[in-house]
C-alpha distance (Angstrom), angle and dihedral (degrees) to the residues before:
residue distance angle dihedral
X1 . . .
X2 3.96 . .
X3 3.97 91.1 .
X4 3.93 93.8 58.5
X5 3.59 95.5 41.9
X6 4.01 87.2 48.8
X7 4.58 83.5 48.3
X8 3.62 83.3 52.3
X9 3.37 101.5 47.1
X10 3.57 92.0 50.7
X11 3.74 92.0 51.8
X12 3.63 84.5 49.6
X13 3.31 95.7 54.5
X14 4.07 111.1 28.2
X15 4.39 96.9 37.4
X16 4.01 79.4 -109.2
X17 3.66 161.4 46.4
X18 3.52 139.0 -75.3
X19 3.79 88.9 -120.9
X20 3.80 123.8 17.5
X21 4.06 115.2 131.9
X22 4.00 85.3 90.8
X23 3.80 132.1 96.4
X24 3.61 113.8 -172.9
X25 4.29 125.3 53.3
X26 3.96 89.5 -116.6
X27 4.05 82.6 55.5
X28 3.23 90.5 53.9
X29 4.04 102.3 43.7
X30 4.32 85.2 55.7
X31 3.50 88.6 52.8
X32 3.78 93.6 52.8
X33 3.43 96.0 42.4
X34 3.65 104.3 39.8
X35 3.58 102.7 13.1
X36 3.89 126.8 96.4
X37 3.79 110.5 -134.6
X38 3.87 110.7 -140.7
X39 3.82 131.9 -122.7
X40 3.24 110.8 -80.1
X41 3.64 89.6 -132.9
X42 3.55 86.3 50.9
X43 3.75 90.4 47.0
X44 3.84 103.6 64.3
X45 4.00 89.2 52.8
X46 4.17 85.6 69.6
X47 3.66 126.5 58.3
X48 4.20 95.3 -148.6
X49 4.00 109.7 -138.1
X50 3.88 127.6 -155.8
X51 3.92 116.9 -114.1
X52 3.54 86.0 -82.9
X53 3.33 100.3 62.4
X54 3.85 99.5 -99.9
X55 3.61 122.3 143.6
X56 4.17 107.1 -122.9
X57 3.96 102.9 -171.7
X58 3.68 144.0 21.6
X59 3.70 135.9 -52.9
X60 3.77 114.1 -112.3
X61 3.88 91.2 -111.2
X62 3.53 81.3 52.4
X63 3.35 94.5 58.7
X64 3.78 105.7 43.2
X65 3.88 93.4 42.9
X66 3.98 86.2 62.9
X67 4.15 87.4 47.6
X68 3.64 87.7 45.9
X69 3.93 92.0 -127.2
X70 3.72 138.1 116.6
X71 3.95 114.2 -97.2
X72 3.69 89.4 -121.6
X73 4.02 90.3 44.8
X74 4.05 85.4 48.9
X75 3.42 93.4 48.6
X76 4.24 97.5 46.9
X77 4.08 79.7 48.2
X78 3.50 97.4 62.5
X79 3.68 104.8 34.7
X80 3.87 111.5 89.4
X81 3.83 119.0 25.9
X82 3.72 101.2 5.3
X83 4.04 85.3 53.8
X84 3.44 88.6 51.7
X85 4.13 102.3 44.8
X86 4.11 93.0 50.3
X87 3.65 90.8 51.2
X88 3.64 98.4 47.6
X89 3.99 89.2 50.8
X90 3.84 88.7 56.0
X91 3.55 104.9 36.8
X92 4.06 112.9 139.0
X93 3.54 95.7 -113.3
X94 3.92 115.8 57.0
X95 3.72 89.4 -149.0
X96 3.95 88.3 68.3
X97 3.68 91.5 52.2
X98 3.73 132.7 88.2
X99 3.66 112.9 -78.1
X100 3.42 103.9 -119.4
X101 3.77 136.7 -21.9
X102 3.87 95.0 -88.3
X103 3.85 80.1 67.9
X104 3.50 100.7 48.6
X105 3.78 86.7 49.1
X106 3.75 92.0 51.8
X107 3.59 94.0 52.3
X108 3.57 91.0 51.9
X109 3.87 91.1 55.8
X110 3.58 90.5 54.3
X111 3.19 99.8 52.1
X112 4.22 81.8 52.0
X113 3.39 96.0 56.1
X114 3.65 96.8 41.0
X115 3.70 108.0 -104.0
X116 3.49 138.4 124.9
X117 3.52 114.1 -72.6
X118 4.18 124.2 -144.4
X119 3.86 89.7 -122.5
X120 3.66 86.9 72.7
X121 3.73 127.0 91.2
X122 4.21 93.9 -125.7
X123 4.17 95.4 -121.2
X124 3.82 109.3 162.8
X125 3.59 80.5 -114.8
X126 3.35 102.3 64.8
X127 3.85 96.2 42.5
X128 3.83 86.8 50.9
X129 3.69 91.7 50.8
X130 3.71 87.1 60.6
X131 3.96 101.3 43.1
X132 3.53 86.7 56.1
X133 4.01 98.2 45.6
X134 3.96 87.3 45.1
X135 4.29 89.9 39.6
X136 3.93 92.7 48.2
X137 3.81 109.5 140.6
X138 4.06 88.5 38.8
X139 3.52 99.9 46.6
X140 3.83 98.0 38.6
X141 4.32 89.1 54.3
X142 3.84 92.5 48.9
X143 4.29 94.5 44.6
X144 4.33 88.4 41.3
X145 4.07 82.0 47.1
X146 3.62 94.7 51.2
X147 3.91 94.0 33.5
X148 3.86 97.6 51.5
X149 3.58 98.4 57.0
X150 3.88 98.4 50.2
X151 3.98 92.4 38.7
X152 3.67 100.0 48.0
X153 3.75 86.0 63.5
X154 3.88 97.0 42.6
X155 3.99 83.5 43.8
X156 3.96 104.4 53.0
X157 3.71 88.1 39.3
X158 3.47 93.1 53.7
X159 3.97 92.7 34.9
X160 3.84 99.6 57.1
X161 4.27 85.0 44.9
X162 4.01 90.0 57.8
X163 4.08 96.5 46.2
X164 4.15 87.4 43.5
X165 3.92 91.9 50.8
X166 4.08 84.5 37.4
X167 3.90 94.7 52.5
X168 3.91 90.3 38.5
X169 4.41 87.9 52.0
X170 3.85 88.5 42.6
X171 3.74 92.2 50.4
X172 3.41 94.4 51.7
X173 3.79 96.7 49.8
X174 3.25 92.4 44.7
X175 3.96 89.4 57.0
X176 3.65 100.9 49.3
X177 3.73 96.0 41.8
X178 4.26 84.7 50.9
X179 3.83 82.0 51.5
X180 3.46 104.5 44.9
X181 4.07 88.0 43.0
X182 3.82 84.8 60.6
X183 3.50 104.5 41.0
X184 4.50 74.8 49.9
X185 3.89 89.7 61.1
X186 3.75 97.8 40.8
X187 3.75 90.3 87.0
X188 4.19 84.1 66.0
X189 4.03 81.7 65.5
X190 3.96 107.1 101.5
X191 3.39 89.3 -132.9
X192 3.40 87.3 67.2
X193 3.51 110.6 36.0
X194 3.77 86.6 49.2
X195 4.33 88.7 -130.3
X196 3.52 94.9 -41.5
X197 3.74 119.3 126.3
X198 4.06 109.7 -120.7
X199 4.03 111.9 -150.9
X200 3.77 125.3 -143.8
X201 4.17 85.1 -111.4
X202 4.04 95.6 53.9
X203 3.74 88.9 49.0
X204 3.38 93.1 52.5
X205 4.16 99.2 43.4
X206 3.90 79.5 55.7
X207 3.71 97.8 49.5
X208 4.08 85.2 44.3
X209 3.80 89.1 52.1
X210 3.86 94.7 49.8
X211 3.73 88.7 49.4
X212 3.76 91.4 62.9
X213 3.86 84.8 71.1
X214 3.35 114.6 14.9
X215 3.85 137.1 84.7
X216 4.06 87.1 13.4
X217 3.78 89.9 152.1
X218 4.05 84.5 55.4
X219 3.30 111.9 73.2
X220 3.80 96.8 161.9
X221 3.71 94.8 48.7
X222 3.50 101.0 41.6
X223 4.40 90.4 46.6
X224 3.84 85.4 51.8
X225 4.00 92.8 51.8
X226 3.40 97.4 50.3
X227 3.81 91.2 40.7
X228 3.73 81.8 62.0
X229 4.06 96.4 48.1
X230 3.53 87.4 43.7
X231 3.87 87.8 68.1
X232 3.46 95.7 41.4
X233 3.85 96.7 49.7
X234 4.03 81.2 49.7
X235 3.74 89.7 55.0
X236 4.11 92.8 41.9
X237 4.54 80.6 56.3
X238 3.59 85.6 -114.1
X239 3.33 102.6 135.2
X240 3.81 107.9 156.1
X241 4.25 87.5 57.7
X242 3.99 91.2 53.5
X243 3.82 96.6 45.6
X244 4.23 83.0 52.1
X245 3.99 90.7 50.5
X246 4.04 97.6 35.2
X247 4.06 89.6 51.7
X248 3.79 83.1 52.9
X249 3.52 91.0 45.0
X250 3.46 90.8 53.5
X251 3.95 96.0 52.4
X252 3.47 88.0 55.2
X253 3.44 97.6 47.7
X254 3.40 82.9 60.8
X255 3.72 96.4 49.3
X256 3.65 89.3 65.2
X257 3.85 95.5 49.2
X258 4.01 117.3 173.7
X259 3.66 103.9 46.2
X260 3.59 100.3 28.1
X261 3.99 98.6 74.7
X262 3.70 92.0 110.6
X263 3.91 95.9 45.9
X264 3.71 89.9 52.5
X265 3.55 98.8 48.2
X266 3.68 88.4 54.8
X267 3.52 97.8 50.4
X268 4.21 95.2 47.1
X269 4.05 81.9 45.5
X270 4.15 87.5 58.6
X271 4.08 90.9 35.8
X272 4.16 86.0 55.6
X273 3.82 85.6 56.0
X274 3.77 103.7 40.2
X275 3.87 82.8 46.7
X276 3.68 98.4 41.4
X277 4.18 82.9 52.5
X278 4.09 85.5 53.7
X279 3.98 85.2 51.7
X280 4.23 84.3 -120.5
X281 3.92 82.9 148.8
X282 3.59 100.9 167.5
X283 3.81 89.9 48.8
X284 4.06 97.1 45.2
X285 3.97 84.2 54.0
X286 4.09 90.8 43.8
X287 4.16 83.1 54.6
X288 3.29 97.9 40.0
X289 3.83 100.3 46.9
X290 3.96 90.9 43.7
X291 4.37 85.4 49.3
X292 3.94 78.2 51.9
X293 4.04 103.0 44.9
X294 4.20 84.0 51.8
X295 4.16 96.7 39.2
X296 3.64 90.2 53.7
X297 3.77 89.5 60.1
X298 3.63 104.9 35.9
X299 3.43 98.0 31.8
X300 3.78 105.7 44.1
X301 3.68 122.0 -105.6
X302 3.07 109.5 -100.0
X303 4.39 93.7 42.3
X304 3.57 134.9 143.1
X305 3.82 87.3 -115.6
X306 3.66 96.9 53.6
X307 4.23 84.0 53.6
X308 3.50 87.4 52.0
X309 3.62 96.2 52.5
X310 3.68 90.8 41.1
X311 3.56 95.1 62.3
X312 3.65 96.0 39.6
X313 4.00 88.0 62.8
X314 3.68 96.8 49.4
X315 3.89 88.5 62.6
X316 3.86 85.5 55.2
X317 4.01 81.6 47.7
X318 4.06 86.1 51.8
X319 3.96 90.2 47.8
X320 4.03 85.9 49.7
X321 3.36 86.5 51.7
X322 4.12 88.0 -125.5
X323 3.88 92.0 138.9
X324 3.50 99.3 176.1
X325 3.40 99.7 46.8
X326 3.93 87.6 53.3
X327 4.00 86.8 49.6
X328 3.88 89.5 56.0
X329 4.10 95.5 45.9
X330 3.64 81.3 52.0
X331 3.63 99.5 52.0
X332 3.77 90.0 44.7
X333 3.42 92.1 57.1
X334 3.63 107.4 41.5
X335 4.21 79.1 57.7
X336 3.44 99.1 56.9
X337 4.41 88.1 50.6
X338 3.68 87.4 48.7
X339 3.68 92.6 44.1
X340 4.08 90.5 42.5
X341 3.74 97.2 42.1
X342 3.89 121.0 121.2
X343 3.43 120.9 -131.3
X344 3.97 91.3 -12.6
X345 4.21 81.1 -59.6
X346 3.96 87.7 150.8
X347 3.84 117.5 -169.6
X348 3.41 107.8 -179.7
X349 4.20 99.6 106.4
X350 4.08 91.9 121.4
X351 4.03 86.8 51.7
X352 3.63 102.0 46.2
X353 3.91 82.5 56.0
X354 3.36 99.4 50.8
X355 3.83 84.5 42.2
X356 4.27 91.3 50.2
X357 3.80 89.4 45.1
X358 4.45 95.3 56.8
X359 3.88 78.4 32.5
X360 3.92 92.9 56.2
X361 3.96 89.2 38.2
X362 3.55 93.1 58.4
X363 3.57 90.2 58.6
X364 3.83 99.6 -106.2
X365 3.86 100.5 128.4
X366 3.73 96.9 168.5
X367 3.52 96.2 63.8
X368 3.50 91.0 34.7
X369 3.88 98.4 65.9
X370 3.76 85.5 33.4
X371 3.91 89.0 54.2
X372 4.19 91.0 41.5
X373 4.01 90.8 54.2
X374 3.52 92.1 53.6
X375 3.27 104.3 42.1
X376 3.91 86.6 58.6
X377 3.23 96.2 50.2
X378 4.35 90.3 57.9
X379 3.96 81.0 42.3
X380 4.25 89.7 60.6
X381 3.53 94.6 40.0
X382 3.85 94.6 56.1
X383 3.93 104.1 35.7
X384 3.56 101.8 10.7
X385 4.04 139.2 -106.4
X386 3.99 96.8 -73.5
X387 3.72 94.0 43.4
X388 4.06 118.7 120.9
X389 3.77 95.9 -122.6
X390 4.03 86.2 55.9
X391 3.90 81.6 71.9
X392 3.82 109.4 63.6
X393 3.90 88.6 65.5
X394 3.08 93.6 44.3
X395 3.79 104.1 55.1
X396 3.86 89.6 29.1
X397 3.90 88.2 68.5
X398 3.50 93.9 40.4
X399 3.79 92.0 57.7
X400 3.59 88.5 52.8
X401 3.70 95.6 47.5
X402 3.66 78.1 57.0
X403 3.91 99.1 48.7
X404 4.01 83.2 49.1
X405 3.71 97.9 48.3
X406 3.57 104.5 -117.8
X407 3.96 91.4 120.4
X408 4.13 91.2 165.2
X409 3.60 84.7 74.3
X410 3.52 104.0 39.4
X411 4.12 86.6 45.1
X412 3.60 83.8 58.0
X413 3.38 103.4 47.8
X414 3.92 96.9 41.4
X415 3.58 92.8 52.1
X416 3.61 85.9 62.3
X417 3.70 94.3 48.6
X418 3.86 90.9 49.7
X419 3.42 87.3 55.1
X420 3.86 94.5 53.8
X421 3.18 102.2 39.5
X422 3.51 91.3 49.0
X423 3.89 90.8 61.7
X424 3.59 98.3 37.0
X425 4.02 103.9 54.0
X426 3.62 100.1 3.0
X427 3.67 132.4 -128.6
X428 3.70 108.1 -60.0
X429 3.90 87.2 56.8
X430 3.94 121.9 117.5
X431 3.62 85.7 -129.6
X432 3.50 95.4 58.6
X433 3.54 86.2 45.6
X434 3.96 97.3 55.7
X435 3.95 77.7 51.6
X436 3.51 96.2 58.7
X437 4.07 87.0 46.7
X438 3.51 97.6 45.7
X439 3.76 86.8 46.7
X440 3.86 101.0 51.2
X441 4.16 85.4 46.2
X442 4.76 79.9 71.0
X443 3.18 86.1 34.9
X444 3.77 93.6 60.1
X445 3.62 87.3 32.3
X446 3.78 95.0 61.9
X447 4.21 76.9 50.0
X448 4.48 88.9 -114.9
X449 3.56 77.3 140.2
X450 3.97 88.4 169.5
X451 3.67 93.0 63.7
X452 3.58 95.8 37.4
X453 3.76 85.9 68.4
X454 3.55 99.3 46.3
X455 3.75 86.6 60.3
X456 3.20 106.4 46.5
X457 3.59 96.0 42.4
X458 3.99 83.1 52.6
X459 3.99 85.9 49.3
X460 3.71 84.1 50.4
X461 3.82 100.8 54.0
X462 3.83 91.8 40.4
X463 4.26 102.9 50.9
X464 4.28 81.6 40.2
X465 4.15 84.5 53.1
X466 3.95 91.4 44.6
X467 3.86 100.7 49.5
X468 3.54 127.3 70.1
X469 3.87 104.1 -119.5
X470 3.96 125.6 -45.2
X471 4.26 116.4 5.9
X472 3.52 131.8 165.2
X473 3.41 88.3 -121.1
């Protein structure tokens, strides 16, 4: 019977049959007589549901997961011949069908082997389609043969006009956004501010307000400005200005569309921060994910950007309090540096702390420390021993020396971070004071209970000196 060989050979293939949202055998006769079975690569896209509103098969991950093949791969697979062949077994009229089963079976070799199968209407088209697919390695040397030498022409030609009328656009911006930056600044010129001493902050509200209505009909240079305030607002702690001027950096960016890919995905990576800082959560993922979606594509996947980005979301994940999520960004990331990394020039110090510190929350401490130690080692070998960033690993694992008991080693190591950050912000900072605080918690730990209180009430008067009024801290 060529029609239920063709139903099972659907099934086979597509996770279900030609016909199944019906529940009675009269249902099922009007489908098969009036009814028009769909593709069965078009099939295993929609989950078919019983007047009720039921589903009555598989999902299409479903599906492929039990072929052990992409969706998309599953789907290519069955478009074409295999299409073809199940609908010809089932067709209404049994004249239209195969003739027998030795037929069907025939057709399915072909299609096997590679060759034309009788389902097909025989266009040149077709038949070519196959001769090529069954000819690969021959046919794909003779067209790259004939291709190269007329496209590497076309291509150089048309390469070294896209970097002229790049460099010539890039000089330009870079020009007017020099020119409007000093025109900016002027108003720090006595003359101008009539004795009165301009800030960074008041310069930059007036550059923000000119923005609003100036260089409208330049997209490019206006996006890159406020790109630029955008950082300095974030710098300045003012984070509600820069997520106002990066969102409007953004819509420009967008104004200027092919050719400002990398411009945009900076200024969505800075609005995920700014926003991440206003604990807008869902909206620092939305930028950061979009930054991602465009990085992967511009920027190669894997690229140093895309790492970037990577690790910049999994602090949002750490904010969301979706730890395992951040762990994976993380790992992804710190992969795609070691992968990337030049003559084993690794640069991934800031990740592998973020990595040890959801590493050491999750309770693996063994890891942690190991994660900690190396991380300060890439930290040294990029800045240097005595440079600030040096510290956070540093006094991160000697707090959780501390929270582990081992308070020799977190003495040890905290002493050396005193020391540092002694010299390096002085010792009215709030980093010297979280160094004094994590220092009298070993202190009290090693149960000098005396000391412990001189520090910490030293910790105490210092943070209260550094911030302005009431703070958790």
């Amino acid at each position: 019977d060529v029609y239920t060989l063709g139903v099972i050979l659907y099934e086979l293939l597509a996770g279900r049959r030609p016909f199944e949202a019906v529940r009675t055998p009269e249902e099922m006769r009007q489908q098969v007589l009036s009814g028009e079975a769909p593709r069965p690569s078009t099939a295993i896209t929609k989950v078919p549901a019983d007047p009720d509103g039921r589903p009555v098969s598989q999902t299409l991950e479903t599906i492929s997961a039990s072929r052990s093949v992409q969706p998309g791969r599953l789907r290519q697979a069955l478009s074409g011949d295999l299409d073809t062949i199940c609908l010809m077994a089932i067709r209404r009229e049994p004249t239209e069908r195969y003739g027998s089963a030795e037929q069907l079976a025939e057709d399915v070799e072909r299609h096997l082997t590679g060759q034309p199968v009788q389902a097909q209407p025989p266009s040149l088209g077709y038949r070519l389609g196959k001769f090529v697919r069954r000819h690969r390695a021959g046919v794909a040397t003779t067209a790259v043969f004939l291709l190269a030498m007329g496209a590497t022409v076309v291509f150089y030609t048309d390469q070294l006009q896209t970097e002229r009328d790049r460099a010539q656009v890039e000089a330009e911006t870079a020009e007017q956004v020099v020119t409007f930056m000093e025109e900016l600044f002027d108003l720090a010129d006595p003359e101008e501010s009539r004795g009165q001493d301009i800030t960074v902050r008041e310069v930059m509200d007036e550059g923000a307000e000119r923005l609003k209505t100036e260089l409208e009909d330049e997209p490019a240079v206006r996006a890159r400005l406020l790109d630029v305030m955008g950082g300095v607002y974030l710098t300045l702690k003012s984070s509600d200005e820069a997520e106002a001027v990066l969102q409007q950096a953004v819509e420009d960016w967008e104004r200027v569309g092919a050719g400002g890919e990398a411009g945009l995905v900076e200024s969505l990576n800075k609005l995920g921060g700014v926003q991440g800082q206003l604990m807008k959560q869902d909206d620092a993922v939305a930028s950061y994910e979009r930054a991602l979606q465009i990085a992967r594509v511009t920027e190669g996947d894997p690229s140093l950007k895309v790492a970037e980005l990577l690790n910049n979301l999994s602090l949002i994940e750490s904010q969301r309090g979706d730890y395992l999520r951040m762990e994976e960004l993380l790992r992804e990331a710190i992969a795609m540096e070691e992968a990337l990394a030049e003559d084993g020039e690794l640069k991934a110090g800031a990740k592998l702390f973020n990595l040890a510190w959801v590493t050491q929350y999750n309770g693996r401490y063994d890891e942690a420390i190991e994660l900690y130690q190396r991380s300060r080692e890439l930290l040294e070998l990029e800045y240097g021993e005595d440079h600030p960033r040096v510290l956070y690993p540093m006094q991160a694992l000697g707090v959780l020396y501390t929270e582990i008991g081992d308070y020799d080693a977190a003495d040890a190591l905290m002493t050396e971070v005193m020391e540092k950050t002694r010299t390096i912000y002085g010792e009215e900072s709030v980093d010297y004071g979280f160094a004094l605080s994590d220092m009298g918690r070993i202190r009290s730990g090693q149960e000098r209970y005396d000391e412990a209180e001189d520090l910490l009430v030293r910790a105490i008067e210092v943070l209260r000196a550094a911030y302005d009024g009431p703070h958790p801290n």
